[in-house]
PDB file with one MODEL, atoms N, CA, C and O in Angstrom:
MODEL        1
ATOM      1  N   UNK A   1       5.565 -64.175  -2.962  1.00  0.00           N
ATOM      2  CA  UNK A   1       4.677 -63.037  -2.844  1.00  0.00           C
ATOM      3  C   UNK A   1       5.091 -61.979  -3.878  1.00  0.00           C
ATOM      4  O   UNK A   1       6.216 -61.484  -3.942  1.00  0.00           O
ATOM      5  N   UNK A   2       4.149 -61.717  -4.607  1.00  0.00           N
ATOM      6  CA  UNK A   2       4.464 -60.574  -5.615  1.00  0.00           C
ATOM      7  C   UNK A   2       4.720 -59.131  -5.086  1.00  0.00           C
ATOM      8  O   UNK A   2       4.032 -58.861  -4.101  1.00  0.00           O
ATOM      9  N   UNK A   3       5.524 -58.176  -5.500  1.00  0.00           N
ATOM     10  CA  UNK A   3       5.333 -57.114  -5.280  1.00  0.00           C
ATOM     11  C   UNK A   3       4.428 -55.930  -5.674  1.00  0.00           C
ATOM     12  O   UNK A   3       4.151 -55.620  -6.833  1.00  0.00           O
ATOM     13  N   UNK A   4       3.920 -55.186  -4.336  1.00  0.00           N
ATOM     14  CA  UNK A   4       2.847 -54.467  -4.501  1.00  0.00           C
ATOM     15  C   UNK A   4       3.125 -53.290  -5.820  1.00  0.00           C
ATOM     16  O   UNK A   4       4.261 -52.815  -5.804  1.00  0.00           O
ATOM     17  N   UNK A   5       2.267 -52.824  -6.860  1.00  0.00           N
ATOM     18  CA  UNK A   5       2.276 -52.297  -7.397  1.00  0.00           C
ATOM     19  C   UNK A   5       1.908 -50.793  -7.199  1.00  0.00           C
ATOM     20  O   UNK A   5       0.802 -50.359  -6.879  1.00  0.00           O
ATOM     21  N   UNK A   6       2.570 -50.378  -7.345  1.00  0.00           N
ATOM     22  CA  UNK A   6       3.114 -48.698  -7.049  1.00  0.00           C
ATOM     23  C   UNK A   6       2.206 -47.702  -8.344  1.00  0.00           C
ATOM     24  O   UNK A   6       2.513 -47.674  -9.536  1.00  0.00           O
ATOM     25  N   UNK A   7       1.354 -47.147  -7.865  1.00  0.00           N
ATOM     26  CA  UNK A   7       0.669 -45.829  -9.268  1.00  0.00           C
ATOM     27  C   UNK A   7       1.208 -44.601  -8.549  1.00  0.00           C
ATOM     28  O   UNK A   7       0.978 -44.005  -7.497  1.00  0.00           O
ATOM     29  N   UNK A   8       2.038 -44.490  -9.600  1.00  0.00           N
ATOM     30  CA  UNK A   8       1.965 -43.016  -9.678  1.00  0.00           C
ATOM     31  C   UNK A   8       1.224 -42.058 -10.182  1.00  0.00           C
ATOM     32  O   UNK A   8       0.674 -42.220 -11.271  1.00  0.00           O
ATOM     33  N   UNK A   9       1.066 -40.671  -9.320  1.00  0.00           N
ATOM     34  CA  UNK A   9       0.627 -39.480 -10.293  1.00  0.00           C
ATOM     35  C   UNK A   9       1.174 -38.565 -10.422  1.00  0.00           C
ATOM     36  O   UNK A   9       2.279 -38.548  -9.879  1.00  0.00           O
ATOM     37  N   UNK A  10       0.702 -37.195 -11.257  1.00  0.00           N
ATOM     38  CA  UNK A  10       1.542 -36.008 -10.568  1.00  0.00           C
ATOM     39  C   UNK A  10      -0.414 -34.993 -10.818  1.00  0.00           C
ATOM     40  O   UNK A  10      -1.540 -35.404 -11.099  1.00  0.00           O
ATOM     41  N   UNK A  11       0.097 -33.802 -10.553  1.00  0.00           N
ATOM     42  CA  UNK A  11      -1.121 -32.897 -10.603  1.00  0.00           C
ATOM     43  C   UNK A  11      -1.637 -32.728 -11.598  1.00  0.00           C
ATOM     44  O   UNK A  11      -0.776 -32.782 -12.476  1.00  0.00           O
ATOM     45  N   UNK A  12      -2.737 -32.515 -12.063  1.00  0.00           N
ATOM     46  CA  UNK A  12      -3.357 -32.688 -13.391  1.00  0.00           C
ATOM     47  C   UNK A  12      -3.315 -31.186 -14.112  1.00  0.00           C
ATOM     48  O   UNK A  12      -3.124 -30.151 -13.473  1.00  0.00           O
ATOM     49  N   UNK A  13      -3.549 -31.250 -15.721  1.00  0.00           N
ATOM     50  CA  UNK A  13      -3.537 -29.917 -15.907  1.00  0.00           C
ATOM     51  C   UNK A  13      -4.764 -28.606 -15.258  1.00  0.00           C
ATOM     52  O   UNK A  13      -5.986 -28.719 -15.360  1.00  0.00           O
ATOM     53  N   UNK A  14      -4.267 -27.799 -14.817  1.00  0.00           N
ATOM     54  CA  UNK A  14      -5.018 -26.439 -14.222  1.00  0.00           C
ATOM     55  C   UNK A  14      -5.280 -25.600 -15.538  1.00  0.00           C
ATOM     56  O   UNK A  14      -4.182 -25.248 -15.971  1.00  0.00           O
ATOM     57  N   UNK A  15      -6.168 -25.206 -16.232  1.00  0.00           N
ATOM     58  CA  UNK A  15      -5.864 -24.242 -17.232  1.00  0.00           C
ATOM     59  C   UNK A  15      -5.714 -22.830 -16.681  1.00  0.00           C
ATOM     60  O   UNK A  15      -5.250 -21.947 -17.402  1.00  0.00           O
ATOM     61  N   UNK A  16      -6.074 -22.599 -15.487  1.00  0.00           N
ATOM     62  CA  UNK A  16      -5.790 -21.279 -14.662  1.00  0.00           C
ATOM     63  C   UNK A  16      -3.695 -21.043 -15.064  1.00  0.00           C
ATOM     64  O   UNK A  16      -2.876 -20.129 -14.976  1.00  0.00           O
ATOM     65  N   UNK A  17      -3.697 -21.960 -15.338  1.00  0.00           N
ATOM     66  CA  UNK A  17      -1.847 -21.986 -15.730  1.00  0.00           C
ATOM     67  C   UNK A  17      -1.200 -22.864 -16.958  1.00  0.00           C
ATOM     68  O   UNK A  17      -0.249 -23.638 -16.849  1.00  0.00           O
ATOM     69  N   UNK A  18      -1.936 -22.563 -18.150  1.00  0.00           N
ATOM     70  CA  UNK A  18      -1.705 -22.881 -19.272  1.00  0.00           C
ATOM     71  C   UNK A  18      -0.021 -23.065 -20.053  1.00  0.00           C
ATOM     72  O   UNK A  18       0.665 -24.014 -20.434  1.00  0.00           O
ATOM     73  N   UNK A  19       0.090 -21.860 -20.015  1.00  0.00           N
ATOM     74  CA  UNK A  19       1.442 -21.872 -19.955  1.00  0.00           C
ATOM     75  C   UNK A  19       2.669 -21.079 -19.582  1.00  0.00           C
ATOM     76  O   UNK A  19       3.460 -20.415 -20.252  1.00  0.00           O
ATOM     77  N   UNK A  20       2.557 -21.416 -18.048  1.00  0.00           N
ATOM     78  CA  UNK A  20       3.595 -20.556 -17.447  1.00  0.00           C
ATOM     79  C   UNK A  20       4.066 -21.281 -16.758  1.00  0.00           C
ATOM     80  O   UNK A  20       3.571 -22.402 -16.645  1.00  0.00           O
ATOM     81  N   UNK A  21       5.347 -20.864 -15.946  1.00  0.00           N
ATOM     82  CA  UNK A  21       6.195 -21.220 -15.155  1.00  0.00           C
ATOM     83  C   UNK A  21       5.148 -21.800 -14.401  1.00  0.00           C
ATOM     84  O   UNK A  21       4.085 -21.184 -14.333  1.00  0.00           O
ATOM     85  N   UNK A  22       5.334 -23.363 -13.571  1.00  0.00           N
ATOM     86  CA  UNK A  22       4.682 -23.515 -12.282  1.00  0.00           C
ATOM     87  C   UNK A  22       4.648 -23.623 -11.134  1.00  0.00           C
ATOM     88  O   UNK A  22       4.137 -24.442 -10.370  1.00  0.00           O
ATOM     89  N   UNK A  23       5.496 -22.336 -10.962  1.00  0.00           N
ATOM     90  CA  UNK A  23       5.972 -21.729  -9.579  1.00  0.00           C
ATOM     91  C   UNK A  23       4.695 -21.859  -9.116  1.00  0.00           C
ATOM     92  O   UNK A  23       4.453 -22.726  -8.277  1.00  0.00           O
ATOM     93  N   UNK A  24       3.503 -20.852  -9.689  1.00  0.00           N
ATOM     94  CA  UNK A  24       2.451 -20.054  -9.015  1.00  0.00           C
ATOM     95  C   UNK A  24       1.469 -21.050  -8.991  1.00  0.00           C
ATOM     96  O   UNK A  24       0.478 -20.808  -8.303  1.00  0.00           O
ATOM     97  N   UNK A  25       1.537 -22.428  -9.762  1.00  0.00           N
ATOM     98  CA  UNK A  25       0.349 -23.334  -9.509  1.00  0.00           C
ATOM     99  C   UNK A  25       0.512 -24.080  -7.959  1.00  0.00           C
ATOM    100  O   UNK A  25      -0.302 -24.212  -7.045  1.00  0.00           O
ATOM    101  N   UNK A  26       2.004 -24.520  -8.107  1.00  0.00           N
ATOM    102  CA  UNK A  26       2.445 -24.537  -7.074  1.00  0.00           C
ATOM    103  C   UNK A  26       1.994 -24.093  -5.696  1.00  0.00           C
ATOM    104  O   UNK A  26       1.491 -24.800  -4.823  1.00  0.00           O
ATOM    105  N   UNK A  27       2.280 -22.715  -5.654  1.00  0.00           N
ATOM    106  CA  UNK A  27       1.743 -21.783  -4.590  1.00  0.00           C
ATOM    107  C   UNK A  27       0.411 -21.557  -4.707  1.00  0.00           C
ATOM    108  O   UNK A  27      -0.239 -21.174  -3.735  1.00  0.00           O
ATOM    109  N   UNK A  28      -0.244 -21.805  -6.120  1.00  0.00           N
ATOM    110  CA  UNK A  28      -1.940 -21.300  -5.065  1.00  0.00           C
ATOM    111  C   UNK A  28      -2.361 -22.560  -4.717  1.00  0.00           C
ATOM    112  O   UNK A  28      -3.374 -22.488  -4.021  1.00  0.00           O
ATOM    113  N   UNK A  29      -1.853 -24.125  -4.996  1.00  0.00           N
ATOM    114  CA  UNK A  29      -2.552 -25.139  -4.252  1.00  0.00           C
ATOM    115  C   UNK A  29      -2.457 -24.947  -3.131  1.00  0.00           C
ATOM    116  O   UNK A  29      -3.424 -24.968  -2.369  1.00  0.00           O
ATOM    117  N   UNK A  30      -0.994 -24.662  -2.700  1.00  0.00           N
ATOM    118  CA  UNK A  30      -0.230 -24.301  -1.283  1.00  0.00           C
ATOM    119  C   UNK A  30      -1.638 -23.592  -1.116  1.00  0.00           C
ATOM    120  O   UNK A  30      -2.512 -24.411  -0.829  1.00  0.00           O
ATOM    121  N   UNK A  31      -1.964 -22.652  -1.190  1.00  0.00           N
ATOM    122  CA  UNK A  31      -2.587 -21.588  -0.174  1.00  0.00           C
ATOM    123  C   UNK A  31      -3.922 -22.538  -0.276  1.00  0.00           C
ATOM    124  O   UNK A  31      -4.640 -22.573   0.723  1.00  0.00           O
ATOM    125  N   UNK A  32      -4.407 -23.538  -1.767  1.00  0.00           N
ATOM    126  CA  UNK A  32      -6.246 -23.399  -1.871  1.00  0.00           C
ATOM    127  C   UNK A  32      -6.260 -24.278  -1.112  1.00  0.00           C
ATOM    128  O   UNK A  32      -7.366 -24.225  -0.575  1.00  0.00           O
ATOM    129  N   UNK A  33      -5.347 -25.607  -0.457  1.00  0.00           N
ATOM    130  CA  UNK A  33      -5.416 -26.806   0.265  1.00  0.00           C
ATOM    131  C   UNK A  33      -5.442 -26.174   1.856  1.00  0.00           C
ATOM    132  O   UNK A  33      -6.038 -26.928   2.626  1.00  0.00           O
ATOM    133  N   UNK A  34      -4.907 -24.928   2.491  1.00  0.00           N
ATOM    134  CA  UNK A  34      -4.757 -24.539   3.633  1.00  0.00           C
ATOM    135  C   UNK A  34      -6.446 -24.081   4.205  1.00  0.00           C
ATOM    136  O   UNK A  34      -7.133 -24.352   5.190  1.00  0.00           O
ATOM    137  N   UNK A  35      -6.645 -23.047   2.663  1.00  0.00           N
ATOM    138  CA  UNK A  35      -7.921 -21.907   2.623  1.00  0.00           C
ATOM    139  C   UNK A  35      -9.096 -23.865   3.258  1.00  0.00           C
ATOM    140  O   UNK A  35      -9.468 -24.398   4.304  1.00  0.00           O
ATOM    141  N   UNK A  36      -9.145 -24.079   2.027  1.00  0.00           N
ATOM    142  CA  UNK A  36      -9.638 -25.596   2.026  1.00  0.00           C
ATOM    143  C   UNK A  36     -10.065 -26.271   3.701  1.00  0.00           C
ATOM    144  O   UNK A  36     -11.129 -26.434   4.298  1.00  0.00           O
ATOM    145  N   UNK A  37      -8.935 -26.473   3.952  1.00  0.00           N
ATOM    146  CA  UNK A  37      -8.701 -27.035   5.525  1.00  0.00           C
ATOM    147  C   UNK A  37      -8.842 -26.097   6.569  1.00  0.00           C
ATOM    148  O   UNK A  37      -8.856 -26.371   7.769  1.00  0.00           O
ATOM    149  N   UNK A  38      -8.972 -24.709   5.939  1.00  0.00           N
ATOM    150  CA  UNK A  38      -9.579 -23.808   7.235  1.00  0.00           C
ATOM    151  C   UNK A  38     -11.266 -23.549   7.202  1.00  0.00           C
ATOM    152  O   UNK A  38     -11.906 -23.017   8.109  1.00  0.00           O
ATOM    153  N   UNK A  39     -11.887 -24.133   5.745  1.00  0.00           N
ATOM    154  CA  UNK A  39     -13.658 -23.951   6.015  1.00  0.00           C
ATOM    155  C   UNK A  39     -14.146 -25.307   6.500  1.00  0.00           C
ATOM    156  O   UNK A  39     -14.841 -25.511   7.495  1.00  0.00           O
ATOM    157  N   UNK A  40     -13.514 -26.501   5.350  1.00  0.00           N
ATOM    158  CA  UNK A  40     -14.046 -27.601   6.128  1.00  0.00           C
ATOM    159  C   UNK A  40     -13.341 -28.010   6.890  1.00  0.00           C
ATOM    160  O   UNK A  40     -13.965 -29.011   7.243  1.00  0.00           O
ATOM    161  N   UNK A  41     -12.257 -28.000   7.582  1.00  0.00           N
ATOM    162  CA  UNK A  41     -12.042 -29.128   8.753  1.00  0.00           C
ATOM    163  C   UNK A  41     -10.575 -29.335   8.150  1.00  0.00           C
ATOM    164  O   UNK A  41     -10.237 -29.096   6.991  1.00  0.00           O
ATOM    165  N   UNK A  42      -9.497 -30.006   9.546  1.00  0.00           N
ATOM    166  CA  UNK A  42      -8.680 -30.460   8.930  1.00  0.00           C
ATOM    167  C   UNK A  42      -8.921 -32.042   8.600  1.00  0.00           C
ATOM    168  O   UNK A  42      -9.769 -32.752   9.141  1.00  0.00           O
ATOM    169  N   UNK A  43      -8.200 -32.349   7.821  1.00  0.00           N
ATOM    170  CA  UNK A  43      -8.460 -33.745   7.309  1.00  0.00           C
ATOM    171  C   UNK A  43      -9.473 -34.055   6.062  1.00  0.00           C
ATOM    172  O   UNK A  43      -9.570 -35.187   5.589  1.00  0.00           O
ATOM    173  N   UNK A  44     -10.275 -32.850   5.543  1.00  0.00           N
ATOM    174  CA  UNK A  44     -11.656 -32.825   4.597  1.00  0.00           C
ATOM    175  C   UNK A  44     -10.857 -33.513   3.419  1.00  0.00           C
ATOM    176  O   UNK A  44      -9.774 -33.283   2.880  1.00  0.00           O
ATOM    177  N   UNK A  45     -12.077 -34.671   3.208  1.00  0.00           N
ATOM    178  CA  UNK A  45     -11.295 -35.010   1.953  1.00  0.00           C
ATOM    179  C   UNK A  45     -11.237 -34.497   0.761  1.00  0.00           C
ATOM    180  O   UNK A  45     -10.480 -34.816  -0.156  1.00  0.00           O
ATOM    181  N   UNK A  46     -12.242 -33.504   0.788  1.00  0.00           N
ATOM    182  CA  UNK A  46     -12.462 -32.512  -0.746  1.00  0.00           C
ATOM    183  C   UNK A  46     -11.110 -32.012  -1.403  1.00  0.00           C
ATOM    184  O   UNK A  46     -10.724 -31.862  -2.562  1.00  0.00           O
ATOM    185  N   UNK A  47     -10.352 -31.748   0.340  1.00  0.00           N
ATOM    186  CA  UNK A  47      -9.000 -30.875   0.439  1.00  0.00           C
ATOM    187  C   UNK A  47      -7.490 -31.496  -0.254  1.00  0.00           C
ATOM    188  O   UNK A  47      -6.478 -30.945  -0.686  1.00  0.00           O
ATOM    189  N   UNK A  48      -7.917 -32.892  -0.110  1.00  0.00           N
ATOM    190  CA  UNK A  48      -7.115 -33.637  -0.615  1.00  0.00           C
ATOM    191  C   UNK A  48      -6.535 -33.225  -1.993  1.00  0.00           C
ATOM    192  O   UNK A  48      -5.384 -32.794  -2.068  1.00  0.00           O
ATOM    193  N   UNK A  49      -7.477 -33.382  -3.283  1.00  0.00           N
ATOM    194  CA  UNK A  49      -6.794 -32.277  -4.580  1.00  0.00           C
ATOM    195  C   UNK A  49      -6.343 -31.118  -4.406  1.00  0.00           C
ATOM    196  O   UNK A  49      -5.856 -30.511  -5.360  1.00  0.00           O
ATOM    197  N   UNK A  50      -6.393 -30.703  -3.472  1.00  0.00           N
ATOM    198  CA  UNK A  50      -4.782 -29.454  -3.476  1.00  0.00           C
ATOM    199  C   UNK A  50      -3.968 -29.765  -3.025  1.00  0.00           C
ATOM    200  O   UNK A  50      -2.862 -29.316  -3.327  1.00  0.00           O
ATOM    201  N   UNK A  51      -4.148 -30.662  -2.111  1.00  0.00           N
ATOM    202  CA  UNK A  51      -2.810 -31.356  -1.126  1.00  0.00           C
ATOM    203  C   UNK A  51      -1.991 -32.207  -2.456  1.00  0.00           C
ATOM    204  O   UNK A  51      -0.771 -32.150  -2.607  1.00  0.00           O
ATOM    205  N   UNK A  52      -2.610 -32.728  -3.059  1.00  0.00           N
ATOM    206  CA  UNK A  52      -2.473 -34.281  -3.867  1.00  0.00           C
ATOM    207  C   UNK A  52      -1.279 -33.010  -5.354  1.00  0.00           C
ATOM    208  O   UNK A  52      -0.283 -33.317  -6.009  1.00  0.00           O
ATOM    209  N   UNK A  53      -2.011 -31.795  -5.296  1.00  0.00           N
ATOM    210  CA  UNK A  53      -1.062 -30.571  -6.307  1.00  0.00           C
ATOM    211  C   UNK A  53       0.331 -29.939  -5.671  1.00  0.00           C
ATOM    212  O   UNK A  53       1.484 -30.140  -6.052  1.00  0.00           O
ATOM    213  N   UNK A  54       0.038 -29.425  -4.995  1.00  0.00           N
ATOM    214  CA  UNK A  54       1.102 -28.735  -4.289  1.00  0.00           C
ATOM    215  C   UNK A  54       2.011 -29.714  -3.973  1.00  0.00           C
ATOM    216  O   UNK A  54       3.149 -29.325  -4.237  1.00  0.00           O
ATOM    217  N   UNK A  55       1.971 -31.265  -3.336  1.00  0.00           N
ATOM    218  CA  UNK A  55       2.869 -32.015  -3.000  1.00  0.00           C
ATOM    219  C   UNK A  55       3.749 -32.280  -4.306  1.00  0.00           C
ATOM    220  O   UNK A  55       4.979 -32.304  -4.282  1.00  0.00           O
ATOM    221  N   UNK A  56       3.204 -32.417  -5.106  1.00  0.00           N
ATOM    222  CA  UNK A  56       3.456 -33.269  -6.520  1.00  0.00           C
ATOM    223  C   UNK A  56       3.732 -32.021  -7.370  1.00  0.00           C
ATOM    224  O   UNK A  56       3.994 -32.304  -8.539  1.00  0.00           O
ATOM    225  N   UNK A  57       3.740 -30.688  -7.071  1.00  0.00           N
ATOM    226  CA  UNK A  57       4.317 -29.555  -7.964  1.00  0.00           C
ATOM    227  C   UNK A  57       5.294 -28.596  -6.982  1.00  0.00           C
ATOM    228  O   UNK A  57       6.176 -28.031  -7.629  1.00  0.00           O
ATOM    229  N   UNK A  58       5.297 -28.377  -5.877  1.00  0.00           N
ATOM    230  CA  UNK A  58       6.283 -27.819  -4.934  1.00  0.00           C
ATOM    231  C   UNK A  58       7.730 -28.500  -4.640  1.00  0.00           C
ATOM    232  O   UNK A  58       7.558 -29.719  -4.663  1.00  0.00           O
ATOM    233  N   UNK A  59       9.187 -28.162  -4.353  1.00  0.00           N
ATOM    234  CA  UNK A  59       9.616 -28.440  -3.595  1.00  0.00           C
ATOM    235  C   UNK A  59       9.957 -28.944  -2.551  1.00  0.00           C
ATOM    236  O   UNK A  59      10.802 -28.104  -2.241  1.00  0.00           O
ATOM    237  N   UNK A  60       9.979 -29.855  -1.524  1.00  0.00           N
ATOM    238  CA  UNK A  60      10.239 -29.598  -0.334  1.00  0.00           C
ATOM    239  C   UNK A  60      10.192 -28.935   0.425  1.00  0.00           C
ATOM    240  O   UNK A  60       9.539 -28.763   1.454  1.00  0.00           O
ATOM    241  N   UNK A  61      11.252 -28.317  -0.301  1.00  0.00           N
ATOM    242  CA  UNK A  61      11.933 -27.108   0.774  1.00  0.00           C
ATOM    243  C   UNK A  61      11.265 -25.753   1.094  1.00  0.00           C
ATOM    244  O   UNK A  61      11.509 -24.808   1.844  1.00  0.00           O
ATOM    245  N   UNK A  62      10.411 -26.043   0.285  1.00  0.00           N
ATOM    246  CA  UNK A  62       9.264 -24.731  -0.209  1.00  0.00           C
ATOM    247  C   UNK A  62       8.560 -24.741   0.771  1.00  0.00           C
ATOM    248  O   UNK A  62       8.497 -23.802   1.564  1.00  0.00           O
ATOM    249  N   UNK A  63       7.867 -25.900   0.873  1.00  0.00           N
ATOM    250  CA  UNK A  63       6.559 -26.186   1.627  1.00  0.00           C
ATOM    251  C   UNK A  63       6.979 -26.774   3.290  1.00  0.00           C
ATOM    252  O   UNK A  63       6.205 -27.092   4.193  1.00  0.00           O
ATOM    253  N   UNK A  64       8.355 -26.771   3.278  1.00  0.00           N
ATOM    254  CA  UNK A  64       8.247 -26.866   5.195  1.00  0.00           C
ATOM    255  C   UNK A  64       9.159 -25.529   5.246  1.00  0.00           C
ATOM    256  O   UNK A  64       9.365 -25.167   6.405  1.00  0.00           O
ATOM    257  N   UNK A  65       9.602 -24.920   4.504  1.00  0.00           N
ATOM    258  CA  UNK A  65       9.401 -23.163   4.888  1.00  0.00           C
ATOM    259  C   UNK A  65       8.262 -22.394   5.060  1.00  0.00           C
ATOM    260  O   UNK A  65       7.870 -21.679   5.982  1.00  0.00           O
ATOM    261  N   UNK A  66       7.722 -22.757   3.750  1.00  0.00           N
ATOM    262  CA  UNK A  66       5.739 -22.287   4.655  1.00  0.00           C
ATOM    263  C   UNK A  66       5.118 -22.186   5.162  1.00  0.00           C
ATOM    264  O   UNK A  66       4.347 -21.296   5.522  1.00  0.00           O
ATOM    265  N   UNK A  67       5.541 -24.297   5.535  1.00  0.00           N
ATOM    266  CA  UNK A  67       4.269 -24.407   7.047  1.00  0.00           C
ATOM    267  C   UNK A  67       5.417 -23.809   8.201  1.00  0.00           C
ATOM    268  O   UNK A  67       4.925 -24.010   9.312  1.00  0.00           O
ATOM    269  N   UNK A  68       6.692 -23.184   8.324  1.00  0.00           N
ATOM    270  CA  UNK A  68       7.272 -22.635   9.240  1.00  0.00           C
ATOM    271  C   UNK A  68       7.075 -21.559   9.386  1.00  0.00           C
ATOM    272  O   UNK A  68       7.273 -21.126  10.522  1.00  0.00           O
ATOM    273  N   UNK A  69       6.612 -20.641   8.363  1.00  0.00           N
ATOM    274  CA  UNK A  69       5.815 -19.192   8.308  1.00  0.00           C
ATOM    275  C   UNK A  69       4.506 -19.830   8.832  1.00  0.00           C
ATOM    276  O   UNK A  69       4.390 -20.133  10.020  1.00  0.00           O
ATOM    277  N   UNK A  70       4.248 -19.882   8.595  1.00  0.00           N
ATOM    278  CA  UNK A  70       2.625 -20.051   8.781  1.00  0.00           C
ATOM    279  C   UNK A  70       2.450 -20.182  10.423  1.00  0.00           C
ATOM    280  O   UNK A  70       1.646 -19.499  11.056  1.00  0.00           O
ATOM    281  N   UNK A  71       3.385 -21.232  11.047  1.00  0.00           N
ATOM    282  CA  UNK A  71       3.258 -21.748  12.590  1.00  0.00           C
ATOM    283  C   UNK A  71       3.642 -20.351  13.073  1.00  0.00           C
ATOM    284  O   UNK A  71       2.939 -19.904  13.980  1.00  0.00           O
ATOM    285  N   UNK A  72       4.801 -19.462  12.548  1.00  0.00           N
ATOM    286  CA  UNK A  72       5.457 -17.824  13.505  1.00  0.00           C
ATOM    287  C   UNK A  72       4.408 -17.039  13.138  1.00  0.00           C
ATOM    288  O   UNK A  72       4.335 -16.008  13.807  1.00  0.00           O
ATOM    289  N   UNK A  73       3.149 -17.239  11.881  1.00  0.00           N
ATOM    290  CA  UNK A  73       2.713 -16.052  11.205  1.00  0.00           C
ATOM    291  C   UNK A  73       3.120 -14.915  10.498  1.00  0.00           C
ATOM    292  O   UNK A  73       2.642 -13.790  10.646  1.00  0.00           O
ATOM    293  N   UNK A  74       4.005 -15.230   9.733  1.00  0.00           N
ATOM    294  CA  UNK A  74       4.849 -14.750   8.896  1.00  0.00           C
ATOM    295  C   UNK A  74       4.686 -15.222   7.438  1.00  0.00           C
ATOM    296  O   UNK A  74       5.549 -14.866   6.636  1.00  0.00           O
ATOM    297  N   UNK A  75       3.593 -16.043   6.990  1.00  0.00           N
ATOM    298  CA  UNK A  75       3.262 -16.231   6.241  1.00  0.00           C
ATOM    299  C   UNK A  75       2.617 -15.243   4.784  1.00  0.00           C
ATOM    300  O   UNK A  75       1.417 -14.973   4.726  1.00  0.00           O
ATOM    301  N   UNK A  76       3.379 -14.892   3.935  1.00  0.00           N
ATOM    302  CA  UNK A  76       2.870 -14.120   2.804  1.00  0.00           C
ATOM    303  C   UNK A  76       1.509 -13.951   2.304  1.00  0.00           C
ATOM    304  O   UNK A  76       0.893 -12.897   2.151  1.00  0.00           O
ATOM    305  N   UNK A  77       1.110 -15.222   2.057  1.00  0.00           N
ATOM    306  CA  UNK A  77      -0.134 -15.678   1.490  1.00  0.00           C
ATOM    307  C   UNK A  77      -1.490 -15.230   2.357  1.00  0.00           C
ATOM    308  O   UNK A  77      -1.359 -15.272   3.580  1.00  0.00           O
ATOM    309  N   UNK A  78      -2.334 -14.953   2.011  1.00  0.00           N
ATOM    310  CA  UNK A  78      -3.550 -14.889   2.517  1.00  0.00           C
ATOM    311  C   UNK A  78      -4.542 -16.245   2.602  1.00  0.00           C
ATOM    312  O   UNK A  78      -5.171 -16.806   1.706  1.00  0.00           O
ATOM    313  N   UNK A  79      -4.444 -16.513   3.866  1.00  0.00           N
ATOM    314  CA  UNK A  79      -5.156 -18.298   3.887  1.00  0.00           C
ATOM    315  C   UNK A  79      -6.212 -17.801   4.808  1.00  0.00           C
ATOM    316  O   UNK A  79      -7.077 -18.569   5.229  1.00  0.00           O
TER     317      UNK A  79
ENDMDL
END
């Protein structure tokens, strides 16, 4: 049996962030994938390209500190 073949990606270019640090692309997928999942629904697949950014440009550690703000409401961001 052959082994399954693995594609990778990472987030595509944003020109909203041409050339800067990508802390902040980072963080506004964070917020546009939440904003996203709070008009259509959770699970919308539209929502998926911010999810598919932020995973693939954030930290870890970033993003289950967030969703830990977010659950106390202590969250920075406006979602």
């Amino acid at each position: 049996m052959a082994p399954k073949e693995i594609k990778l990606e990472t987030a595509p270019f944003d020109p909203r962030f041409p050339n800067t640090n990508q802390t902040l692309y980072c963080y506004q997928s964070y917020i546009d994938f939440h904003r996203c999942e709070k008009v259509k629904g959770q699970g919308a697949e539209v929502c998926a390209y911010f999810k598919k950014c932020y995973t693939a440009m954030c930290p870890n550690a970033w993003v289950e500190k967030w969703d830990g703000q977010r659950e106390t409401g202590n969250f920075a961001g406006r979602i």
